[in-house]
C-alpha positions in Angstrom: -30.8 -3.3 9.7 -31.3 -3.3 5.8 -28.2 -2.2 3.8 -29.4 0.4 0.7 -28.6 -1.2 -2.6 -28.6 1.6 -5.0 -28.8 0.9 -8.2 -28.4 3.7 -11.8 -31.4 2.3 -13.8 -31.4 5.5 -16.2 -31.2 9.4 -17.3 -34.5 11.4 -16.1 -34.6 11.6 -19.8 -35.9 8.5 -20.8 -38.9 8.2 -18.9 -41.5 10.7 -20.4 -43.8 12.7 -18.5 -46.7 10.8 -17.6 -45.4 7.9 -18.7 -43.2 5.2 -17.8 -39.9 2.9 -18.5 -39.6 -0.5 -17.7 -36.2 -2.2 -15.4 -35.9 -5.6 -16.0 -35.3 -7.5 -12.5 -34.1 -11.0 -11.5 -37.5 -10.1 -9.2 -40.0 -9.0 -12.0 -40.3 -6.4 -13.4 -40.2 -2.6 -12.0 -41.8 0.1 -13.6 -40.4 3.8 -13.5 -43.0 6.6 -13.8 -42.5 10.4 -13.8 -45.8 12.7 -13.0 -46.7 16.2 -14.7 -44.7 17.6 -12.1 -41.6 15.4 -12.7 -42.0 13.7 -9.9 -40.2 9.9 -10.1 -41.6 6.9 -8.4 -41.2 3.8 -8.6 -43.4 0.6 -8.6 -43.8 -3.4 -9.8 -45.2 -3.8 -12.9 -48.0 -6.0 -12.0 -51.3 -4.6 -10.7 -52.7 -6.6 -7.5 -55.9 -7.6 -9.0 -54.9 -9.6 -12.2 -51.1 -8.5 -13.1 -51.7 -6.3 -15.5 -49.1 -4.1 -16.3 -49.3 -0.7 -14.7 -46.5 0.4 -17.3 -49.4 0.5 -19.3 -51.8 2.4 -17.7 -52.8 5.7 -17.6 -50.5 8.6 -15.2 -52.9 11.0 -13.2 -51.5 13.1 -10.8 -49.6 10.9 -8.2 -51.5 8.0 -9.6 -51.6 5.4 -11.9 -54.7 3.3 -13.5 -54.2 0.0 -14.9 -55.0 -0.2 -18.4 -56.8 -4.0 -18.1 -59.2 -3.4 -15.3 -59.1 0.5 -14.3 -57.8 -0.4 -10.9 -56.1 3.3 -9.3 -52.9 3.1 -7.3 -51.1 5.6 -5.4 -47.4 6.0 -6.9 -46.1 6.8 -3.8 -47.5 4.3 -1.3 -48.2 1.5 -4.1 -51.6 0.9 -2.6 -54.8 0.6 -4.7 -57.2 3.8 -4.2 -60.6 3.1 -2.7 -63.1 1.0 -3.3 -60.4 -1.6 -4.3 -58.4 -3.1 -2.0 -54.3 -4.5 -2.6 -51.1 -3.2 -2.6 -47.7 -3.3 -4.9 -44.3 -2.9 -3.7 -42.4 0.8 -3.9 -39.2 1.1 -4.5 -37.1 4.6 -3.3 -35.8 6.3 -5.7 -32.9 8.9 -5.5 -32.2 11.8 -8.1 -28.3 12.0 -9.1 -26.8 14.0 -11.4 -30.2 13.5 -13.3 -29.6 10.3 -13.3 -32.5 7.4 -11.6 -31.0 5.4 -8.8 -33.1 2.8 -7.3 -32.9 1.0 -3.7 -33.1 -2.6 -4.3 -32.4 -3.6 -0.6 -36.8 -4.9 -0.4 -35.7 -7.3 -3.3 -32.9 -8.6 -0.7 -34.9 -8.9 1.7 -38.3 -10.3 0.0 -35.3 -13.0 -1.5 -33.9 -13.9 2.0 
């Protein structure tokens, strides 16, 4: 069983609506997006097809497009939108006193 490592990473202020902040890992970087509908999620900055960076792109819905190549993922599952094909890895994020806490416990265990 994986322990939670949450993390504060910032106020739900400094990521803009439909944009995004960037965390600066020992893993790479994570990018921090918050929808129309304030919605956070959280997501590597490096789209599957040629690393671009998804901090970048363009926030649609629940949904990000990368600004090099127009590749869609899904903030929520991390996976690319049909008829591309790959995945990035999600992060959970938790709400706390409208503060952004991140789980870091899949950079434990991608580092084990």
């Amino acid at each position: 069983m994986t322990t939670e490592i949450w993390k504060d990473v910032g106020a739900l202020c400094d990521v803009p609506r439909q944009g995004a902040r960037i965390v600066e890992t020992s893993f790479g970087r994570i990018a921090v997006f918050k929808t129309a509908n304030d919605d956070i999620y959280a997501i590597e900055d490096k789209c599957p097809h040629l690393g671009g960076p998804l901090s970048q792109g363009i926030v649609h819905g629940a949904h990000v497009t990368c600004p090099l190549h127009n590749m869609v993922i899904e903030l929520k599952s991390g996976r690319a939108v049909a008829p591309d094909e790959g995945c990035v890895l999600t992060l959970p994020v938790r709400i706390d006193e409208r503060r952004i806490l991140l789980d870091f416990s899949k950079f434990g265990e991608k580092a084990a």
